[in-house]
Structures are given as C-alpha cells and as structure tokens.
PAKEDO-91655 format. One record per residue (C-alpha): residue number from 1; residue in one letter; z negated, x negated, y negated. Coordinates in Angstrom, 2 decimals, padded with zeros to 5 digits. Last residue first. Example, Ala and Ser with C-alpha at 12.3 -4.5 7.8 and 13.67 -1.06 7.14 Angstrom:
2
2,S,-007.14,-013.67,001.06
1,A,-007.80,-012.30,004.50
end
This chain:
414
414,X,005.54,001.04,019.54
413,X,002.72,002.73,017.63
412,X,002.00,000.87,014.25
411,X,-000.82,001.18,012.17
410,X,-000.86,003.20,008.97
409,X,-002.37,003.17,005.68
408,X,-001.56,005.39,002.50
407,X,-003.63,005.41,-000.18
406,X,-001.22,007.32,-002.84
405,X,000.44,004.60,-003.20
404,X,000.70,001.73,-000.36
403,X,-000.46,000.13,003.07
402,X,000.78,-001.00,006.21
401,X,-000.40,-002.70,009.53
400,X,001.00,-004.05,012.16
399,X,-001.31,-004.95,015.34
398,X,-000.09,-007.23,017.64
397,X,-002.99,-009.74,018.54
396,X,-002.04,-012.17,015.66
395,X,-001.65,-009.67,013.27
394,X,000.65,-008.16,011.35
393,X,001.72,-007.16,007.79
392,X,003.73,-004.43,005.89
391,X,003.41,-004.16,002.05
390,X,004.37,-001.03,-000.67
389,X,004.30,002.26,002.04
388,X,005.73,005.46,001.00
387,X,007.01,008.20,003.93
386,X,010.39,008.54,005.50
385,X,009.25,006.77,009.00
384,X,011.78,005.83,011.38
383,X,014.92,003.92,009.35
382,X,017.23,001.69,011.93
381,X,018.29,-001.62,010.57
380,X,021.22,-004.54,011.18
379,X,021.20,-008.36,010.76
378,X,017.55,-008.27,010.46
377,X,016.64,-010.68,013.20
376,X,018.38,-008.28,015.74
375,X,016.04,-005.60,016.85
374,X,015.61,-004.57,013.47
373,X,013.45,-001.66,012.07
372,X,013.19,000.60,008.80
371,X,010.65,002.01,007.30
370,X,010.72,004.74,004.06
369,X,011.51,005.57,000.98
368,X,009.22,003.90,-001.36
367,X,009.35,000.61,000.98
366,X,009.35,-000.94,004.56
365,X,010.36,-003.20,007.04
364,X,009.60,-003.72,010.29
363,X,011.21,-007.07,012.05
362,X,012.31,-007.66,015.79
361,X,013.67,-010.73,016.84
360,X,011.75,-012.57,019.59
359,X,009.48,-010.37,020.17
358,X,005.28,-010.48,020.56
357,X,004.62,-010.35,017.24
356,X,006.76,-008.04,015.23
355,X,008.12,-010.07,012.18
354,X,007.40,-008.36,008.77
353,X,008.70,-006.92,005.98
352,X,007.52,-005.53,002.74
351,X,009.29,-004.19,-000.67
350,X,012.36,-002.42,000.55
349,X,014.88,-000.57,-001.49
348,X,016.94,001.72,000.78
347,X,018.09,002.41,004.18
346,X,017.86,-001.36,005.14
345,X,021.29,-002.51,005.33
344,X,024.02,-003.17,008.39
343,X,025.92,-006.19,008.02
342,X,022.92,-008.03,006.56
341,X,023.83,-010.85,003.71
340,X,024.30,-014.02,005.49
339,X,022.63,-017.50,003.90
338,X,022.82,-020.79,003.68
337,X,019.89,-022.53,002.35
336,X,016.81,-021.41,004.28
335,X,018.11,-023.36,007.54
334,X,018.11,-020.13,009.95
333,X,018.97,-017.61,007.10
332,X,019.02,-013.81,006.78
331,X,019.79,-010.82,004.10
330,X,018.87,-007.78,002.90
329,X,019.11,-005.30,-000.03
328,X,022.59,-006.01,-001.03
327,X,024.29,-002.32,-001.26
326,X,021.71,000.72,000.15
325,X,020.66,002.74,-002.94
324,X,017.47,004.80,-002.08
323,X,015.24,003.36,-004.34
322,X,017.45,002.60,-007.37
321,X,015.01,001.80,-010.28
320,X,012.96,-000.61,-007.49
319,X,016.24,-002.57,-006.96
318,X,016.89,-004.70,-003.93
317,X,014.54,-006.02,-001.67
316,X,014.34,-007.95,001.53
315,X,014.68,-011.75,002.73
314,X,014.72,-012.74,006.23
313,X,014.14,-015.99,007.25
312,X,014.14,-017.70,010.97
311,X,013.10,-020.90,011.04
310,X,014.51,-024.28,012.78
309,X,014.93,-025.72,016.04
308,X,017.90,-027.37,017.60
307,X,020.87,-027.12,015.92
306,X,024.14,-028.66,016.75
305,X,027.15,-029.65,014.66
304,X,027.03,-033.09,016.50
303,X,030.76,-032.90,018.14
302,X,032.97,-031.67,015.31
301,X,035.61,-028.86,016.39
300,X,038.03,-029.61,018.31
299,X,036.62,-028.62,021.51
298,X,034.07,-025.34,020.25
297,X,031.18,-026.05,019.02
296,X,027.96,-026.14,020.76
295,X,024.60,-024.57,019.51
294,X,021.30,-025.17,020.38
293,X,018.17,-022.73,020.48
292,X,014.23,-023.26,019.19
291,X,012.80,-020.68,016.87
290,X,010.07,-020.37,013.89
289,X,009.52,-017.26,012.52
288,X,009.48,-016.51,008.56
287,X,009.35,-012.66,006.90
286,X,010.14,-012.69,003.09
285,X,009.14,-010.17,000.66
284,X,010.41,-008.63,-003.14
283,X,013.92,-010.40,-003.23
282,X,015.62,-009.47,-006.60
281,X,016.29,-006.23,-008.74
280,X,014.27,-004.37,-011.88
279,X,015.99,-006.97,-014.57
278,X,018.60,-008.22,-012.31
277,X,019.29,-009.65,-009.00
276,X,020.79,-008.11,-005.62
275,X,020.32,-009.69,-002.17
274,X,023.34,-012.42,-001.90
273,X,021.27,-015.14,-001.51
272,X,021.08,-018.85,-003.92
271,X,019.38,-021.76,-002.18
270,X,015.96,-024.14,-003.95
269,X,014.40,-026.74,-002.97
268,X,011.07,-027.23,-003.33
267,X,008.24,-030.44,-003.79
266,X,003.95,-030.26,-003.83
265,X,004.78,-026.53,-001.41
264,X,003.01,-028.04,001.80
263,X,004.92,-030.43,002.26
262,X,008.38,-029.05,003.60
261,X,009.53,-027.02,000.66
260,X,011.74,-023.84,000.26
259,X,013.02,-021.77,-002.88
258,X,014.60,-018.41,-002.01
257,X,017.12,-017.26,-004.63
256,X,017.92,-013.57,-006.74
255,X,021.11,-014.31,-008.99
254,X,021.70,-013.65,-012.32
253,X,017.99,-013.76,-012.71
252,X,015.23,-011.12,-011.92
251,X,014.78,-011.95,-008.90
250,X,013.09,-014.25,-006.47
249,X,011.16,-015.21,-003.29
248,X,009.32,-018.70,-002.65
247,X,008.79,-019.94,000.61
246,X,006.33,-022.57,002.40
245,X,006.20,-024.91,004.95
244,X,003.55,-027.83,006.59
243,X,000.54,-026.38,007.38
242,X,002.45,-023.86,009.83
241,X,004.69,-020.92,008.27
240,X,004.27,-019.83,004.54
239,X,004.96,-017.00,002.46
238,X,005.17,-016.28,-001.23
237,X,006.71,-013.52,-001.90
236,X,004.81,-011.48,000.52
235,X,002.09,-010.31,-001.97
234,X,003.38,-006.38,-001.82
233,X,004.76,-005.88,-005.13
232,X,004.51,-008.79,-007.47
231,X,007.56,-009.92,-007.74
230,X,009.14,-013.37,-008.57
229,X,010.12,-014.27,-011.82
228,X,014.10,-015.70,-012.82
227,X,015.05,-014.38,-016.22
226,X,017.15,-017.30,-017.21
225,X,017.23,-019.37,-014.28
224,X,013.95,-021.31,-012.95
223,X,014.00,-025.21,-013.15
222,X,013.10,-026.73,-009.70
221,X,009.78,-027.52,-008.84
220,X,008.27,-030.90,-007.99
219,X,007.50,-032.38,-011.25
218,X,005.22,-028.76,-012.21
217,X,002.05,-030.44,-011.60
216,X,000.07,-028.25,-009.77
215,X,-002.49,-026.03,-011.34
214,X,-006.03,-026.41,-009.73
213,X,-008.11,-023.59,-007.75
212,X,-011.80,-023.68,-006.49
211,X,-013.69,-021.90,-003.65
210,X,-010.09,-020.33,-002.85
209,X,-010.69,-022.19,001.30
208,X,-011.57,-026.06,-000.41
207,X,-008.12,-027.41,-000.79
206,X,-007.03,-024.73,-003.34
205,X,-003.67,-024.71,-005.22
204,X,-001.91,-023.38,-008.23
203,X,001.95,-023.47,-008.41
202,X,003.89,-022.77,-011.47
201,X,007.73,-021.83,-011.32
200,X,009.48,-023.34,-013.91
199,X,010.66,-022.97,-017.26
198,X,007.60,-022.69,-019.28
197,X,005.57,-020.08,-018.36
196,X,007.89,-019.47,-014.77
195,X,006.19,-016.52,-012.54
194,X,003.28,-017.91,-011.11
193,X,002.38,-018.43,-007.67
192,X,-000.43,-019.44,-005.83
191,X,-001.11,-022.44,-003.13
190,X,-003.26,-022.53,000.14
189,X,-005.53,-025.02,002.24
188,X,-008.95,-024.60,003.61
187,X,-008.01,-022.13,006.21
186,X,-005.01,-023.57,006.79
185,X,-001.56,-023.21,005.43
184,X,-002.74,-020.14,003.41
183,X,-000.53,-018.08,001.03
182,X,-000.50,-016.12,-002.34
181,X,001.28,-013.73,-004.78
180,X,002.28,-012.95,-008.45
179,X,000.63,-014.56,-011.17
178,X,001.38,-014.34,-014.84
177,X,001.64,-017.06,-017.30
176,X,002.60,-016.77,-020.79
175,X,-001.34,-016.71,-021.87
174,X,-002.43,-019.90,-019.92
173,X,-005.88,-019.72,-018.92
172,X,-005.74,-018.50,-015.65
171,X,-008.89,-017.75,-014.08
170,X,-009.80,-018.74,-010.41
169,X,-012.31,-019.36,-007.87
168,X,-014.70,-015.87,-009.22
167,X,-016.98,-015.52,-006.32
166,X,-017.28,-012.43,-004.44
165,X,-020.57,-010.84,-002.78
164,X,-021.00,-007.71,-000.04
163,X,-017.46,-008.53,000.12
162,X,-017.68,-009.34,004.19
161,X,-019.76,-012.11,003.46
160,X,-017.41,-015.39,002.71
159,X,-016.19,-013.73,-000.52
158,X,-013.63,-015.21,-003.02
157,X,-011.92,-014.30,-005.91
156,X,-008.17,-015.40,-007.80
155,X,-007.71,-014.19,-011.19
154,X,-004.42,-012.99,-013.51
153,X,-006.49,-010.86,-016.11
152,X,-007.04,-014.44,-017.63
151,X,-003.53,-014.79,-019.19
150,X,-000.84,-011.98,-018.16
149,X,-001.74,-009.99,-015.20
148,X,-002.68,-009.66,-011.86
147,X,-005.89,-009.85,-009.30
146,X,-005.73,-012.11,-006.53
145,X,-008.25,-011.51,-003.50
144,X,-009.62,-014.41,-001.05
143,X,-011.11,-013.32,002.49
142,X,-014.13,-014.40,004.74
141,X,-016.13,-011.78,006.66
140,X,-014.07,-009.38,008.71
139,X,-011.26,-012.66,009.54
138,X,-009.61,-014.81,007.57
137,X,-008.61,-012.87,004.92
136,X,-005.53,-013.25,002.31
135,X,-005.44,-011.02,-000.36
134,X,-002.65,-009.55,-002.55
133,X,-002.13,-007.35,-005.37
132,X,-005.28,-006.24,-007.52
131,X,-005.27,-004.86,-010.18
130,X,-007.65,-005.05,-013.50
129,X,-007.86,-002.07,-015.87
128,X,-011.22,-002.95,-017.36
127,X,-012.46,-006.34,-016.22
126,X,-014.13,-006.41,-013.02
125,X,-018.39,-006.12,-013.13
124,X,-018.48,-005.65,-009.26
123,X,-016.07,-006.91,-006.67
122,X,-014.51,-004.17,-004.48
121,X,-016.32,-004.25,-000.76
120,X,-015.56,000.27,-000.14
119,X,-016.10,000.41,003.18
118,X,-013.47,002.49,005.54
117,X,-014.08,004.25,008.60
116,X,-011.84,005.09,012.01
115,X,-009.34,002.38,010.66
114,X,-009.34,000.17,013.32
113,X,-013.01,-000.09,013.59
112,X,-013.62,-003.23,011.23
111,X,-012.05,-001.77,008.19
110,X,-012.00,-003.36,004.45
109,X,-011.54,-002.36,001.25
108,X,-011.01,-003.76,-002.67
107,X,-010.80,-001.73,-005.34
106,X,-010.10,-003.06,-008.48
105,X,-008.70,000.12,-010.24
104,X,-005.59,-000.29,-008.18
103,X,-005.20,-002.12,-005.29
102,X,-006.62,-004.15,-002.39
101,X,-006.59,-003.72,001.67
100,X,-008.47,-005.81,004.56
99,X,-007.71,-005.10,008.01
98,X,-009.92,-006.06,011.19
97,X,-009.37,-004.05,014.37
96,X,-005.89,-004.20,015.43
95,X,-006.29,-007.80,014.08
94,X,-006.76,-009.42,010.60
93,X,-004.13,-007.72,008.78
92,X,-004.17,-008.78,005.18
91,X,-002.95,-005.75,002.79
90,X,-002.31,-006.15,-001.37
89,X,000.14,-003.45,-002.32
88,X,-002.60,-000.56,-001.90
87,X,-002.05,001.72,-004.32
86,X,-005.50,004.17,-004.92
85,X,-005.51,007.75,-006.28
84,X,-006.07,008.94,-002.55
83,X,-008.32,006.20,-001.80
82,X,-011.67,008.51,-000.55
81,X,-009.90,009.57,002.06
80,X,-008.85,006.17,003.85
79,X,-005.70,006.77,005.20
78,X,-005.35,005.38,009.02
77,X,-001.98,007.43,009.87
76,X,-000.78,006.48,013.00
75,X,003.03,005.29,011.74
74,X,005.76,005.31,014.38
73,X,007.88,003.74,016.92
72,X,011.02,005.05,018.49
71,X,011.55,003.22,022.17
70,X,014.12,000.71,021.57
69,X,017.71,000.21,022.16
68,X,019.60,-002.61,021.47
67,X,020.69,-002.68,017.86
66,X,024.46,-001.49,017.30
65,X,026.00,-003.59,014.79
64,X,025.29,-006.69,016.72
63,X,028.87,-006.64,018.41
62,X,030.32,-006.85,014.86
61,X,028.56,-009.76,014.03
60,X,029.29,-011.47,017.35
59,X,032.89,-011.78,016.83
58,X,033.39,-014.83,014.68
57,X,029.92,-016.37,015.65
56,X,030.76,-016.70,020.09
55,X,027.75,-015.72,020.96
54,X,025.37,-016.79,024.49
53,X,022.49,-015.76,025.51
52,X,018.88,-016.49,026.86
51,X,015.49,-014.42,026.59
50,X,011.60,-013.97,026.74
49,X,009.85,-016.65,025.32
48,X,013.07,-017.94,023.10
47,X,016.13,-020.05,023.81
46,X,019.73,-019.64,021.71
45,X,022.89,-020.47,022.98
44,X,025.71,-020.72,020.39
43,X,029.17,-021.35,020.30
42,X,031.68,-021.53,017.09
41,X,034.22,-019.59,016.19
40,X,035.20,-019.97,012.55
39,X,033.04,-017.97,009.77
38,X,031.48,-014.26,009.87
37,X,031.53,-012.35,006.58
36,X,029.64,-011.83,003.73
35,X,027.81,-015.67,002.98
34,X,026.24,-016.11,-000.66
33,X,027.51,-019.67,-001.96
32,X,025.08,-022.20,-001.81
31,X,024.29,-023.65,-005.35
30,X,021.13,-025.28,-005.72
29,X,020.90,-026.50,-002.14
28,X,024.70,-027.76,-002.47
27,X,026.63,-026.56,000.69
26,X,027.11,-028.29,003.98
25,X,030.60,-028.83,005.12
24,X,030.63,-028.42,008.81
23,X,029.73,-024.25,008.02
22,X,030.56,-023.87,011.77
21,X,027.30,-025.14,013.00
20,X,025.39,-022.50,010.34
19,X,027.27,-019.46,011.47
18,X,026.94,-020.67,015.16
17,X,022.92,-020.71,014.45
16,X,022.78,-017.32,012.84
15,X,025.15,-015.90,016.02
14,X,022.60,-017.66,018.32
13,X,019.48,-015.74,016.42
12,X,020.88,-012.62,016.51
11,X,021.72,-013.06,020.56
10,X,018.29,-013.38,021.21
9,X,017.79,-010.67,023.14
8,X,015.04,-008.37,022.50
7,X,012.55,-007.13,025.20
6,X,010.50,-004.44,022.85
5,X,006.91,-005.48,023.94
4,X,004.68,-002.16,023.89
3,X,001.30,-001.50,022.51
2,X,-000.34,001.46,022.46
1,X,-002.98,001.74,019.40
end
C-alpha cells in the first residue's frame, strides 16, 4: 500500500479549544446544550507532531469550510471471494499485514499477507443464525470475537492460536439484555456493552485478556433515557484511549449522547450531541485522539480559561432508514461534554470512522453510501469512494482498513 502523510494544520483543533475557553460557564454533564454556531472570540494555539497555529473561534469556523488540500485517496479492493454473501461489521486492523474480519453466518477471517489470501478461522459448533459484530485482536494469533443477540446468542470467544481453536469467555444469561460492542485498555483488560436491561447501560469486563467475563455493577452508570441503546453496526461504539478512558455512543432516545469515564469505564458521565436520535437514528462510531495545545483569551475575558491537553472526539451517524440524508450526522468535542455539530456533514449516514495515523487531524469515515474524509478534526468532509463499507479501522503502522456487506474489504491508498 503507498503511504503518504497528509501535513494537516492544526487549526481544527485550536478553534475546538477556543470554543471550549469561551464557554466560561461550564454546562451540566447531563444536560449540555448541543453547540451550532461559533461562540465569543477567544484565542487558541494548538501544538501537535507536525504543526502550529493560531484561531481566533468566532471566525475560524467559516475559514475551515474548505479542507486543505489533499491528494485523493482510495479503496484497494482486498475482497475475499469466497465472502460474497458475508457482512463484515466486525474488523480489527492489526497492521498493513494482519487484519481480522467477522460477520454473518459466524464467520470469522483473518489475513496475514495484506489481503492477497484469506483463511476461513470461524469457531465451530456456533448456534444457528449467530452474528458476529466486533473483535478485537492483538496481533495474527490472539483475538476476542462478540457474537449478538438477545439472551445467550449475545457471546464473547477467545482464541490465542490464530482461530485454529476458540474458547467460549462469555454467555449472557440475562434475556432483556443484548450486547453491542467492545474495547481493550490493555491486553489483559477490556469491558462490553449492553444496551440498558434494566435502565442502564450494562458493562461486562475481563481482567484476564476475554479468558473470563463478569457483569459490572451497574452503581456507576448513569440512567439511560427512554429508548436510549447503542448500535451495533460496526463495534466502534464503545471505544477507548490509554488504560485509563473509555466512550460510550448512543441513540435511540430523544436525544443521541456520548457517555465518558476516566477509570477504566467502573464510573461515566454522560453529555447530550446534536447528531440525530430516534428509533433507527443516534451515534453509530466514535474516533478518540489525544492532543496537547493552549488557549488564551482575549483581555477582558477571564484569565485561566486555558486548556492544555485533552481528547479529540468525533461522533458519526445519523439515520440508517435515511442513508443519504445529510442534516446532524456529525459532530466534535475536545472535553467530551460540550459539543459542536460539523459545519460541513458527512455525505450521508455513516457507521465507522477513524483517525488517520500519522496526522494530526485527519479522519475517514464511512457507511452504505460511501467514504468521506476530514482534514480538519471532522469539522468539514469530502466523499471519495461511493461504494458500501459498515466499520473503518487502523493500525498502528498506518494501514486503514474497511469491511462490510456483500464482503467488501479495502485498504487505504493515500
């Protein structure tokens, strides 16, 4: 695959950061108000890797319209041919070399050539009709696979030989639960989600690597809305950054909300967005990256309304009934409770996003439609691609992979 750095200013970021300075009055975690527009000036200088700048908030929203320009990339299609009646919304990218994928029919592959060949490692003896929707690997040998469903067709398995064997880690026993997505702090550590059984979110965790699974005690959480459930659509609504944070996406409520915690997902908070909610609509992935910048107000304005650090978030969605509708299907955050919705939209519903590694701001996202790409920390998106694809992840080394129906996989160019 060629490889290319996109050089991206970091101008995004600054312009998050003087939104958040000049919001002096912090809003309730439970109840923060969706942001539109761009507040009071404010000044912001932002430091990454590879750039330096300078906004001023009320006018650099406008200015970020335009994305800088980029060389177009595309998808190298890596389709495994015997998979055409697969969907792949469960992907782990390994590295440009390692990917894992699992779908429908309770197959479960994995590539160690880039693609060139594809073995077929699905557990044996599945139930009837079981799916699969995310997995997490560690590498070409070790990986963890959820399967979904209400009561015990929701499982968790385990192989730590490629998938010549799996081990079953996890079967939920509770018939009004249903389980959505996962996400590692460490190799030994990560934490499941269930869509609420009894009011709340429900959180299952492993401490020995998905060898064995406990539910959480439900003290921590915060009660769900009416309707509230997370989606199960490309296993990137649960995310996680470091051994410390993790991230909660939903829908299906009156309003669709991120929920955050700081250790290691025992205790959340929880911030309204202004991505679309309903019965079919809500946040479907988050993207996280961790940045460093400062911001200065303006004289007048008060003294300490600085940030130093913090985590970029970008939520996407909208509503799978609607795929190529365009109103409230993104939007941003640098303290994952205020947020901005994106002044210039994905070009339709999106189910998958990802940070590029190797920029500073730069996300792909994609969906039923088609892929879209931000320069600017998702504030505004160019489409490339037209086809399908469910999830979007990369890897440490660069690679980005995709997957979806009809058993589409690509790797990016760029």
């Amino acid at each position: 695959m060629r490889s290319r750095r996109w050089k991206v200013p970091v101008v995004a970021l600054a312009g998050l950061a003087a939104t958040a300075a000049a919001q002096t009055a912090p809003a309730s975690a439970a109840q923060t108000a969706p942001a539109s527009a761009a507040p009071p000036a404010a000044t912001a200088t932002a430091t990454a890797p590879t750039a330096t700048a300078t906004a001023t908030a009320g006018t650099a929203f406008p200015a970020l319209a335009s994305p800088q320009a980029f060389r177009q990339p595309s998808w190298r299609d890596v389709s495994p041919a015997a998979a055409r009646d697969r969907q792949f919304r469960g992907l782990a990218a390994v590295s440009s070399r390692v990917a894992w994928l699992a779908g429908t029919a309770g197959t479960v592959l994995r590539t160690v050539d880039g693609g060139r060949s594809w073995a077929d490692v699905s557990p044996r003896g599945l139930p009837a009709g079981i799916q699969f929707r995310d997995v997490e690997a560690l590498d070409a040998r070790r990986a963890v696979a959820l399967t979904i469903g209400t009561g015990t067709d929701s499982r968790i398995y385990r192989t730590v030989d490629g998938g010549a064997t799996w081990t079953l880690g996890f079967v939920n026993r509770d018939p009004a639960a249903f389980y959505d997505c996962m996400a590692f702090f460490s190799p030994l550590e990560g934490i499941a989600l269930a869509d609420p059984p009894d009011g709340k979110f429900r959180i299952v965790r492993t401490t020995d690597g998905g060898r064995h699974w406990a539910v959480q005690s439900s003290a921590g959480m915060p009660a769900a809305l009416p309707g509230e459930f997370a989606f199960a659509a490309s296993g990137t609504c649960l995310v996680t950054s470091g051994r410390r944070e993790a991230w909660i996406a939903s829908g299906g409520g009156a309003t669709s909300r991120v929920y955050h915690s700081t250790d290691a997902g025992h205790t959340w908070s929880v911030s309204a967005t202004p991505v679309a909610s309903g019965a079919a609509a809500g946040i479907f992935s988050l993207a996280v990256r961790p940045f460093s910048l400062a911001v200065r107000p303006f004289s007048g304005q008060v003294p300490d309304a600085s940030v130093t650090s913090g985590t970029a978030v970008v939520a996407v969605g909208g509503d799978f009934t609607a795929p190529t509708g365009r109103g409230r299907i993104a939007a941003v955050s640098i303290d994952s409770r205020r947020w901005l919705s994106s002044p210039g939209m994905p070009h339709g519903y999106r189910s998958g996003v990802a940070f590029l590694p190797g920029t500073v701001a730069s996300l792909v996202a994609v969906g039923p439609t088609g892929s879209d790409v931000s320069t600017n920390a998702g504030l505004t998106w160019t489409s490339f691609d037209t086809g399908s694809f469910d999830t979007v992840q990369c890897a440490a080394d660069g690679a980005c992979w995709a997957s979806g129906a009809g058993g589409r996989v690509g790797l990016l160019s760029r």
